[in-house]
C-alpha positions as CSV (number, residue, x, y, z in Angstrom):
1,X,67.7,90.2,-14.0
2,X,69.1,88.0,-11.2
3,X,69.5,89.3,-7.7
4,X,72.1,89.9,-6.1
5,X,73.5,88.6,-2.9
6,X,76.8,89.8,-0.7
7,X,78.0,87.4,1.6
8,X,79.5,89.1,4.8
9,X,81.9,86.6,6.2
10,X,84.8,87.0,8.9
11,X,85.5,85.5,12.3
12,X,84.2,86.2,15.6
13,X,84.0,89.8,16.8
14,X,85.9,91.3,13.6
15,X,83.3,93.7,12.8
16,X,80.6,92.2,10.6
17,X,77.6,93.2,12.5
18,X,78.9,97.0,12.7
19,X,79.4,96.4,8.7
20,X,75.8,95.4,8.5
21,X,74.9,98.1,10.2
22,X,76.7,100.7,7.2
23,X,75.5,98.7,4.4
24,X,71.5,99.9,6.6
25,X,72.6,103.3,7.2
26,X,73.6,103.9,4.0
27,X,71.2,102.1,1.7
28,X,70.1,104.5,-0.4
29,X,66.9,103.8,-1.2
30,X,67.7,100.4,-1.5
31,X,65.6,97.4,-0.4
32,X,68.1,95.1,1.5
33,X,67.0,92.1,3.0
34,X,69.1,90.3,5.5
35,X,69.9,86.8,6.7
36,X,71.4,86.6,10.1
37,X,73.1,83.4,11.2
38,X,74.7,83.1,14.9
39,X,76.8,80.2,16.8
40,X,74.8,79.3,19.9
41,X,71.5,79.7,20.9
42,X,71.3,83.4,21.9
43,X,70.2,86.0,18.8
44,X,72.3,88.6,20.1
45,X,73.5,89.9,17.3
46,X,69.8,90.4,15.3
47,X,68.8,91.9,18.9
48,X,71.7,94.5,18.7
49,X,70.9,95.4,15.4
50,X,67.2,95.6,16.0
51,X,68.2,98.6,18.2
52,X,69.6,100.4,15.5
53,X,67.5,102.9,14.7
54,X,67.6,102.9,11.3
55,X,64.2,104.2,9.4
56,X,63.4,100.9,7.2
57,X,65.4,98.5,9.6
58,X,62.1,96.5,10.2
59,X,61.7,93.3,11.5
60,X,60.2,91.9,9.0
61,X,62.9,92.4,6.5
62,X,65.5,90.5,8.7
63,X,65.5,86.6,9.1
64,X,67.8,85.2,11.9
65,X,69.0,81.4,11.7
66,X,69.9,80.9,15.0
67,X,70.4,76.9,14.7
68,X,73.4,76.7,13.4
69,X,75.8,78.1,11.0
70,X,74.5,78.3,7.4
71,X,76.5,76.7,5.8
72,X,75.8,73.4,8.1
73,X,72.1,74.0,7.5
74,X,71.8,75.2,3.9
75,X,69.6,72.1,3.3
76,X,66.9,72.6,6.2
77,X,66.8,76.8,6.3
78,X,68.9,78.6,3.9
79,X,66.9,77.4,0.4
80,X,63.0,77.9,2.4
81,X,64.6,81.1,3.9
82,X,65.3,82.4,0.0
83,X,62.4,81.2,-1.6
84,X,60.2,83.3,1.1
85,X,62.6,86.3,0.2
86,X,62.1,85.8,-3.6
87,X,58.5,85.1,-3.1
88,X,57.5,88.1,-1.5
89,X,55.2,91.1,-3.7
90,X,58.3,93.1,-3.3
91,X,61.3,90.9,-3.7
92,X,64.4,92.8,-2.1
93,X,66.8,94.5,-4.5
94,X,70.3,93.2,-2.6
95,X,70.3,90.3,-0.3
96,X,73.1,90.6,2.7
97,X,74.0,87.4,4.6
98,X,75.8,88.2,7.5
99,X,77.2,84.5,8.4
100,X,78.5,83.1,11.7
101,X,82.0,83.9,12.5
102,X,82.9,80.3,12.8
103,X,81.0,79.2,9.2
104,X,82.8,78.2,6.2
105,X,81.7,80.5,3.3
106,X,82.0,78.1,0.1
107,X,78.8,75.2,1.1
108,X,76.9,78.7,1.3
109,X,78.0,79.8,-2.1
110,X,77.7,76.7,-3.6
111,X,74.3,76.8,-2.2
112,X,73.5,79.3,-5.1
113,X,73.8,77.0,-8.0
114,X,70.6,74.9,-6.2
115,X,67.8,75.2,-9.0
116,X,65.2,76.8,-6.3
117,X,68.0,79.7,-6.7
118,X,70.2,79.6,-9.6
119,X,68.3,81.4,-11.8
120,X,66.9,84.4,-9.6
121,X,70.1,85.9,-7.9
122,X,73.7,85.6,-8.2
123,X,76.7,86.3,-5.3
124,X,77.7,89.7,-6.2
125,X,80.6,89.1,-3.9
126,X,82.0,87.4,-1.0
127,X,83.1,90.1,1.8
128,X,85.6,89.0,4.5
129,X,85.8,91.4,7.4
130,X,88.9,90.8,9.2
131,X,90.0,92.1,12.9
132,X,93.3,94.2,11.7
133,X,94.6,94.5,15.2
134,X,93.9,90.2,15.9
135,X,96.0,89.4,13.6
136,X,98.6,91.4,14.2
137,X,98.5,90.3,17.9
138,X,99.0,86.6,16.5
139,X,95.5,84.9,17.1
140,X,95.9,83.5,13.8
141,X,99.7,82.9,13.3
142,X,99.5,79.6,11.8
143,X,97.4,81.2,8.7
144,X,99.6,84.1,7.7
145,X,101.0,82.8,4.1
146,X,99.8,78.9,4.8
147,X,98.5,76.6,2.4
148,X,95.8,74.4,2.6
149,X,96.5,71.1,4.2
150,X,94.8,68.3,5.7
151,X,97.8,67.6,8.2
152,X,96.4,71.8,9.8
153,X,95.1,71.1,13.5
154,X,94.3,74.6,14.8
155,X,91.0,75.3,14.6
156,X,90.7,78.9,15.1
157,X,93.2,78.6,11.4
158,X,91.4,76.7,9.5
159,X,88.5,78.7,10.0
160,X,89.5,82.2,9.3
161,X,91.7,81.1,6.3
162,X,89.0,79.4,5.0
163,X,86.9,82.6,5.2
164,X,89.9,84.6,3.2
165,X,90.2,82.1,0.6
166,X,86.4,82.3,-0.6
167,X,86.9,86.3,-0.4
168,X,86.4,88.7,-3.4
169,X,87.3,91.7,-0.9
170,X,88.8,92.1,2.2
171,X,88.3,94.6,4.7
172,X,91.0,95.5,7.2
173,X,88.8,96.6,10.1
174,X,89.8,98.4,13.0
175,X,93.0,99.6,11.1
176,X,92.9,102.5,13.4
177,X,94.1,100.3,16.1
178,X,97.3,99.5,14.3
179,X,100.3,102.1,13.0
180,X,101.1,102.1,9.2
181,X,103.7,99.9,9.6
182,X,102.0,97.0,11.5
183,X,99.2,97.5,9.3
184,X,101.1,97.0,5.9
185,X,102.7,93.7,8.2
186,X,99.2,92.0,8.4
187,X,98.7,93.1,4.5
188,X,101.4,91.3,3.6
189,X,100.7,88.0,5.9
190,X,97.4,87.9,4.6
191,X,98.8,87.8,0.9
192,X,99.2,83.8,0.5
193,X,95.6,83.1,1.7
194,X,93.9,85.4,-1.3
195,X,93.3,84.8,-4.1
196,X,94.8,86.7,-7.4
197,X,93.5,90.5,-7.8
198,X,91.3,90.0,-4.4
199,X,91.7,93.3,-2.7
200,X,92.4,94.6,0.4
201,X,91.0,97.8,1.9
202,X,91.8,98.9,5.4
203,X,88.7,100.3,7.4
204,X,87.2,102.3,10.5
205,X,84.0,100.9,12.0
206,X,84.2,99.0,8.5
207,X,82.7,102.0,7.2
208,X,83.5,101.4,2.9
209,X,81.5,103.0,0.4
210,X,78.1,101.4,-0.1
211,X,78.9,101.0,-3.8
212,X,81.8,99.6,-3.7
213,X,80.3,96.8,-1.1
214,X,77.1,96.3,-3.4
215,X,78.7,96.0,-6.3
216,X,82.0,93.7,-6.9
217,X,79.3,91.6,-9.9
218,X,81.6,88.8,-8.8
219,X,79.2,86.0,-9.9
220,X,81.2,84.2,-7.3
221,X,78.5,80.9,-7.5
222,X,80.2,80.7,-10.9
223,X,83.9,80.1,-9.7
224,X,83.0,78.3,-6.8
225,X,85.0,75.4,-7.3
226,X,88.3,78.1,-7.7
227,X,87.8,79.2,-3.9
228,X,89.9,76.4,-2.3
229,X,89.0,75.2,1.4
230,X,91.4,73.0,4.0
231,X,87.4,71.0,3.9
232,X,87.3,70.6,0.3
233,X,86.3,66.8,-0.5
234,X,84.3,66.3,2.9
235,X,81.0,66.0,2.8
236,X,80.1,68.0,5.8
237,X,82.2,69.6,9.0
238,X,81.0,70.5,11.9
239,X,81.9,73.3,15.1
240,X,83.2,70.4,18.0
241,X,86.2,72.8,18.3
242,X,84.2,75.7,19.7
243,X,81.5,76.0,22.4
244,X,78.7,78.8,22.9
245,X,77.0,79.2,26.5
246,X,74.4,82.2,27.8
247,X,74.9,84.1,31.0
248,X,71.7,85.6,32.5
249,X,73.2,88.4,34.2
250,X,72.1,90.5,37.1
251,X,72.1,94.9,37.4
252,X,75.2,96.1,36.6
253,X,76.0,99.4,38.7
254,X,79.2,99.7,37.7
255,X,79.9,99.0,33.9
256,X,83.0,100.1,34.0
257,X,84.3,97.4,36.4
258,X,82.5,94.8,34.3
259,X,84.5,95.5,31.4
260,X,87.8,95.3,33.9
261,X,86.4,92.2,34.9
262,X,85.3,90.8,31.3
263,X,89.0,91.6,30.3
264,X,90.4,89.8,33.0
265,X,88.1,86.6,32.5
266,X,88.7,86.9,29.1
267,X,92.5,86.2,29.5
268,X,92.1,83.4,32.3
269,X,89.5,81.4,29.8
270,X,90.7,82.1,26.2
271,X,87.3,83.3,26.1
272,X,87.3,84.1,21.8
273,X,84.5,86.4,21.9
274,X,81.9,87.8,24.4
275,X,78.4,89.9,23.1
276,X,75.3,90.7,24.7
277,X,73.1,93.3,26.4
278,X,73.1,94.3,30.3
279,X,70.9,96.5,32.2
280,X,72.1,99.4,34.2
281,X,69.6,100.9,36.9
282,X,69.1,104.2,36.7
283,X,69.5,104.3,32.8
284,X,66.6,103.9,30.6
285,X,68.8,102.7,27.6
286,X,70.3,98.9,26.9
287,X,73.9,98.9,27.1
288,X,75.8,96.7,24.7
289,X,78.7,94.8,25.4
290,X,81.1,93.6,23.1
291,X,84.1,91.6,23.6
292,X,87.2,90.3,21.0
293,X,90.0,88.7,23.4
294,X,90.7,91.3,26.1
295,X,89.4,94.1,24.0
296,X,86.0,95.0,25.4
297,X,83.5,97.8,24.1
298,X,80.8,98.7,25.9
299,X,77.8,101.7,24.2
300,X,73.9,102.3,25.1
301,X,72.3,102.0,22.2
302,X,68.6,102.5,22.6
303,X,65.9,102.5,25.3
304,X,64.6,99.9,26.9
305,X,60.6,99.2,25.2
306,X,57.7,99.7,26.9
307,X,56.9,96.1,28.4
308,X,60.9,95.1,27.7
309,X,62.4,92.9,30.5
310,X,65.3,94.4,31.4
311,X,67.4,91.4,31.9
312,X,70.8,91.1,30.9
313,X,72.5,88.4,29.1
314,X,76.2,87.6,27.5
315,X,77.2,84.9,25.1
316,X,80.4,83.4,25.6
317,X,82.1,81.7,22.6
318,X,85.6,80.0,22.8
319,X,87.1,76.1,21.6
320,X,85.8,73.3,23.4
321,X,86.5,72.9,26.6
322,X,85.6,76.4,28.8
323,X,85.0,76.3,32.2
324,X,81.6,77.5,32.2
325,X,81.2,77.3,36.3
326,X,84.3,79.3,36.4
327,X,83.4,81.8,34.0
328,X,79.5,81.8,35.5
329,X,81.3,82.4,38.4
330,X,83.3,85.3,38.1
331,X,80.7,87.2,35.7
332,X,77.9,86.9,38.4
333,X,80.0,87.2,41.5
């Protein structure tokens, strides 16, 4: 019997991690191995979710491809990365891949039909998490009921359409955020990007039953060449529209006014995304900070380890072109 793989897909900041995170919490028993992939250089997101606390969330069961986006580096990481998976005395019994927000899901699913694969596990299903309230807001405009064409220049488009039309679910996250009748808007705008019978189910901290995520049998590696993409006939893309850059960060004695601050860099820059970790003296526990456009989250999650540095550091993603002295600037003071 083949295993089976979900492929967590969505773009920056719309909740994938936090899904991740649900699928851990609420395993069942199960033996779930993941494969972590980040744009840039910083691993923040395997370092948040490595403070999880979560009996079985070992380090050993999570591999992070930090190079790159998957889907660019299938060839040089993804196949080794699932042979040492399949290899292993106790093979997994679901594999989650938790891709980049900026990566392309079909190159991973096609992927699956390499022999070294093919015939031990099969795409279960391809999940798009999508940030409800974003879209609503207009960050993606140009997708809402587009179809694919090569004459599309917006980058941040391309992208997160893209990610819907390789879906076999979609997850409304952060529907909370929204009242009924925006959220039934961005239902409907989403519509010409999906699809036939690819649902839609609106979510809270992306929290859907574990059955339901582990179990769509999609065989999507099957249909892959049904999952249309604005890159279908190139033979490779790349991220030159987006940037990533690291901000070592000193104390923060006043998170609060960070996240005032965060918000208000956020807007000058057209800063997409912001993640990382700070260090607050006086507290003995990390404290997260997450960022999607102006919206910023900030939550300890677990205490600093014995020998830790506690140093903090944000990743910065946006399209090409930030002002990183600026941004370094006004972050640092």
């Amino acid at each position: 019997m083949k295993i089976p793989a979900t492929v967590i897909t969505g773009f920056l900041g719309a909740g994938k991690t936090t899904l991740v995170r649900h699928l851990l919490q609420n395993a069942g028993g199960r033996r779930i191995a993941l494969i972590i992939n980040e744009f840039g250089d910083l691993g923040v997101d395997a370092d948040i979710l490595d403070g999880c606390g979560i009996e079985g969330c070992e380090e050993g069961d999570m591999i992070e491809l930090a190079n790159g986006c998957i889907c660019c580096t299938v060839a040089d990481e993804f196949i080794p990365t699932m042979e040492a998976l399949l290899g292993r005395d106790q093979p997994p019994d679901h594999i989650v891949i938790e891709t980049s927000g900026l990566a392309l899901p079909k190159p991973l699913v096609k992927a699956f039909n390499w022999p070294e694969v093919r015939s031990r596990v099969t795409v279960d299903g391809v999940i798009a998490v999508i940030d409800a309230p974003a879209v609503a807001e207009g960050r993606f405009a140009d997708a809402e009921g587009a179809a694919p064409s090569p004459d599309h220049d917006n980058p941040l488009e391309e992208v997160f359409e893209d990610q819907l039309l390789a879906a076999d679910l979609v997850i409304l996250n952060k529907s909370d955020l929204l009242d009924e009748a925006a959220l039934a808007s961005v239902t409907v705008s989403l519509a010409g990007s999906l699809r036939d019978s690819v649902k839609t189910i609106a979510a809270v901290n992306a929290a859907i039953n574990i059955d339901v995520l582990l179990g769509l049998t999609a065989a999507a590696e099957d249909d892959v060449e049904n999952r249309r993409s604005h890159h279908d006939g190139e033979d490779d893309h790349d991220h030159d529209d987006f940037e990533s850059f690291t901000v070592n960060m000193n104390d923060i004695t006043d998170p609060s006014g960070l996240e005032s601050l965060l918000a208000q860099v956020t807007t000058a820059h057209d800063i997409l995304r912001i993640k990382g970790i700070v260090h607050v003296p006086g507290k003995d526990m990390r404290h997260v900070v997450q960022g999607v456009g102006p919206r910023i989250q900030r939550y300890y999650d677990r205490p600093w380890a014995d020998g830790e540095e506690r140093r903090g550091r944000l990743v910065f993603i946006g399209q090409k072109g930030l002002d990183r002295a600026a941004i370094t600037a006004a972050v640092t003071g």
